[in-house]
DRENDO-1510 file (C-alpha; in Angstrom, 1 decimal, always signed):
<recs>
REC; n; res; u; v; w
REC; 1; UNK; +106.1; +166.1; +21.7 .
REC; 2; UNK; +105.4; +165.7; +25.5 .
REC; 3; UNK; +105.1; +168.2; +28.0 .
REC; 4; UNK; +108.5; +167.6; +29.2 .
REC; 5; UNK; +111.1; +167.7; +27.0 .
REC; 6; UNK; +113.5; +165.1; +26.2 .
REC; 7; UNK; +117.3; +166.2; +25.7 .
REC; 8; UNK; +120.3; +164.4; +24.4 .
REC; 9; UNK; +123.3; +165.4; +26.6 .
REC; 10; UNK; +126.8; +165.2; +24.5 .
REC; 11; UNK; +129.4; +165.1; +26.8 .
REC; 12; UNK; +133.3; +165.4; +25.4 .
REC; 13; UNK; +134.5; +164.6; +28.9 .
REC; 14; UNK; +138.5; +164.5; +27.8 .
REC; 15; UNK; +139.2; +166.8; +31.5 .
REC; 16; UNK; +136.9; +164.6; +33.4 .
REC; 17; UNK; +136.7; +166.6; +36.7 .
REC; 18; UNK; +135.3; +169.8; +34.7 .
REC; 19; UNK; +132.9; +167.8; +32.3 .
REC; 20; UNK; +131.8; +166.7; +35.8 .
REC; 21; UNK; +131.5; +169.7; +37.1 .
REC; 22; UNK; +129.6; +171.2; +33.8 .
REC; 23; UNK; +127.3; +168.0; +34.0 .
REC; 24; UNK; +126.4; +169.2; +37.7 .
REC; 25; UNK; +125.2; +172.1; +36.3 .
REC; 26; UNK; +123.6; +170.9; +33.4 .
REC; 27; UNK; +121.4; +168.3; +36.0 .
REC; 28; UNK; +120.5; +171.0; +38.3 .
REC; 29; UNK; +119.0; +172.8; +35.5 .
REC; 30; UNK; +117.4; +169.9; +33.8 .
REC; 31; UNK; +115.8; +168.6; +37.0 .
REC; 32; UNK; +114.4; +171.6; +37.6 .
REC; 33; UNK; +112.2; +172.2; +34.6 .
REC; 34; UNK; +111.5; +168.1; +34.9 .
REC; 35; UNK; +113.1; +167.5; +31.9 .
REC; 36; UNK; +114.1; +164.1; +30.6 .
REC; 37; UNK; +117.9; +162.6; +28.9 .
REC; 38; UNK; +119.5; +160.5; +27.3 .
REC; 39; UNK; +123.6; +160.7; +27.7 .
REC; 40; UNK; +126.6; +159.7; +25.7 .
REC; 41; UNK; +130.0; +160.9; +25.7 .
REC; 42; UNK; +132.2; +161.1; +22.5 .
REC; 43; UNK; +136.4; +160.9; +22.5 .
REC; 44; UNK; +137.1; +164.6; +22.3 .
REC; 45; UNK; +134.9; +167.7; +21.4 .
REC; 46; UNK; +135.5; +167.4; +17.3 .
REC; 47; UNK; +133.2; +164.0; +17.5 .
REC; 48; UNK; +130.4; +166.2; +19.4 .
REC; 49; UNK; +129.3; +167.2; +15.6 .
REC; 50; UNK; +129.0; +163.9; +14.4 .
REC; 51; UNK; +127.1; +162.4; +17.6 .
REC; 52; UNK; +124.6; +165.3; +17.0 .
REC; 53; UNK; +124.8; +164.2; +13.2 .
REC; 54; UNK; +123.8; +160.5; +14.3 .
REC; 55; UNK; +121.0; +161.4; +16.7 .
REC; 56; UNK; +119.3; +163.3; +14.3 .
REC; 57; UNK; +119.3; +160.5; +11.9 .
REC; 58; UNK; +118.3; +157.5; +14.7 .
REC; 59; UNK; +114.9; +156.5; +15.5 .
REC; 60; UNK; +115.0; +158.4; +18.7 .
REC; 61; UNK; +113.3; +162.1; +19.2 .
REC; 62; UNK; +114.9; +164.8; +20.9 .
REC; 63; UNK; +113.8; +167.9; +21.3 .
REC; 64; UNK; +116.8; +169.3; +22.2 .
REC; 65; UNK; +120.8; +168.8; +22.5 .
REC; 66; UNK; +123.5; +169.8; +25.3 .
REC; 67; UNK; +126.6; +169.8; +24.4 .
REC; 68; UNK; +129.5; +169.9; +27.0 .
REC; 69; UNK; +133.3; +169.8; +26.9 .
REC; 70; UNK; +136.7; +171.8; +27.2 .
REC; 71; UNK; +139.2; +172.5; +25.2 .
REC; 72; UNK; +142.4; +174.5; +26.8 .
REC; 73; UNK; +144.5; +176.7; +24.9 .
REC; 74; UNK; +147.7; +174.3; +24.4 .
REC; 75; UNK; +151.4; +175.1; +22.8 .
REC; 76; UNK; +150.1; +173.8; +19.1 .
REC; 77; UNK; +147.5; +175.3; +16.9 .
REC; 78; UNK; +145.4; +171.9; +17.3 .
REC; 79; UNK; +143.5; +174.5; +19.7 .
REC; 80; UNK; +142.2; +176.7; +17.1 .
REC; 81; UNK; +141.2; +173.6; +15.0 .
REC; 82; UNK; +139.3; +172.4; +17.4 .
REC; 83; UNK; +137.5; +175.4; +19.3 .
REC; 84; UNK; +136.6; +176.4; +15.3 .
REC; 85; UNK; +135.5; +173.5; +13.7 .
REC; 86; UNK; +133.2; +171.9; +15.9 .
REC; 87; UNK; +132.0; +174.9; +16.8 .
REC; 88; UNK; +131.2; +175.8; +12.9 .
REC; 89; UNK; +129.8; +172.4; +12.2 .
REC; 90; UNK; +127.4; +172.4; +15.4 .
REC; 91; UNK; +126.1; +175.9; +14.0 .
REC; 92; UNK; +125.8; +174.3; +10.6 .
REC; 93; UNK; +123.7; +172.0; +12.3 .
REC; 94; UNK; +121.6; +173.8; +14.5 .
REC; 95; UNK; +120.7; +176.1; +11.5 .
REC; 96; UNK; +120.5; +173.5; +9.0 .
REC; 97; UNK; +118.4; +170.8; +11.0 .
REC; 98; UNK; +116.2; +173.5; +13.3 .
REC; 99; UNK; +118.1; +172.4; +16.6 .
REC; 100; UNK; +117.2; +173.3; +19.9 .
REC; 101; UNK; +120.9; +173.4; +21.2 .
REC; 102; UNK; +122.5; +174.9; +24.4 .
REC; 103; UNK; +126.7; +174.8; +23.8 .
REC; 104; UNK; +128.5; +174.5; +26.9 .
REC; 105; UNK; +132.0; +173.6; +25.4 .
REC; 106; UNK; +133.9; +175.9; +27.1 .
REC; 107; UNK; +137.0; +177.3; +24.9 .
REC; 108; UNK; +139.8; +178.5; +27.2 .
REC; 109; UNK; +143.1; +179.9; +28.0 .
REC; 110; UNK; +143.9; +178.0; +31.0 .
REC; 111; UNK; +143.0; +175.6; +34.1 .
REC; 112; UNK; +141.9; +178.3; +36.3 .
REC; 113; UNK; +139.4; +179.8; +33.2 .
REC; 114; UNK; +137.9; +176.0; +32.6 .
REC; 115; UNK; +137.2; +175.8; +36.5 .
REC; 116; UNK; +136.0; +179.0; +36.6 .
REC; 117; UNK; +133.5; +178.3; +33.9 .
REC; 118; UNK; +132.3; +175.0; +34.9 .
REC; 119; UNK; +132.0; +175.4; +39.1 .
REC; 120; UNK; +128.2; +175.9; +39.1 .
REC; 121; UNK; +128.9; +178.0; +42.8 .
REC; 122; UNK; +131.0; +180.6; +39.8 .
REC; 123; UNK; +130.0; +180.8; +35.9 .
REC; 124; UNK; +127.9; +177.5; +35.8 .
REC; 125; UNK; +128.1; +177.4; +32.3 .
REC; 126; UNK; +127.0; +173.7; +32.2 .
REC; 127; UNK; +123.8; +175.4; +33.5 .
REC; 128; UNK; +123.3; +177.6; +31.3 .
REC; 129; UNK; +123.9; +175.4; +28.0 .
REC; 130; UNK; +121.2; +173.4; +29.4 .
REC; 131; UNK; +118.6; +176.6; +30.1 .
REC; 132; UNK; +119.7; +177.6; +26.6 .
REC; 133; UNK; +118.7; +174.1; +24.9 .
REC; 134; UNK; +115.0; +174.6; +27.3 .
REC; 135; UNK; +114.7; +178.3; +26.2 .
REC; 136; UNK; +115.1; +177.5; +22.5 .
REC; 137; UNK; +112.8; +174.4; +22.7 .
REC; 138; UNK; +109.9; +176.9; +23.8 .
REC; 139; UNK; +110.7; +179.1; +21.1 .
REC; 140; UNK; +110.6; +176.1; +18.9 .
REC; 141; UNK; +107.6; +175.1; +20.0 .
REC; 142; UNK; +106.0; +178.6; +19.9 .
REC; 143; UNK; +106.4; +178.8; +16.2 .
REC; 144; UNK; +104.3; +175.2; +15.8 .
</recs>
């Protein structure tokens, strides 16, 4: 493992303007520790699980994941499938595989929440999934 650490950035970019917005964030934070990425997006945020799922069994080497996406609260249940599953399966990974992960899906009510959220001038949580993914990759690394 090099000095800088090399991420894969999972992007579920179905409201492109906020995944944009979160990947601003996500940038600024990676950039600044002179970190390294490879990107891919997926259809929706229940594929981020199985992206994850294939990295970790490619040839490539990352020392880390970020995972970004939104899911808004809708007039169906599909929201509480969604926000739940992939949210128990990425944990399931994380735990099960020793992943250095930072989540930034962001699990909302409404519009204004997701906005809120992803503006890195307001909650820049796109930023912080990414200084979660560094923080736990030098926690990894201290128990090597």
């Amino acid at each position: 493992m090099s000095d800088s650490p090399h991420l894969l950035v999972i992007d579920a970019p179905y409201y492109t303007r906020i995944s944009e917005s979160l990947m601003e964030g996500v940038m600024q934070e990676l950039e600044a520790e002179g970190a390294t990425h490879d990107y891919v997006t997926v259809p929706g945020v229940l594929e981020i699980p199985a992206a994850i799922s294939m990295a970790i069994g490619s040839s490539k080497h990352y020392d880390g994941y970020v995972l970004i996406g939104c899911v808004i609260r809708g007039e169906t249940t599909h929201y509480e499938i969604v926000s739940n599953e992939s949210a128990r399966a990425i944990m399931d990974l994380s735990v099960n595989h020793n992943l250095a992960l930072g989540n930034g899906i962001q699990t909302v009510e409404n519009e204004a929440q997701a906005w809120a959220r992803a503006k890195v001038s307001e909650k820049n949580k796109g930023g912080g999934a990414a200084k979660a993914a560094l923080e736990m990759i030098k926690l990894k690394k201290s128990f090597s």
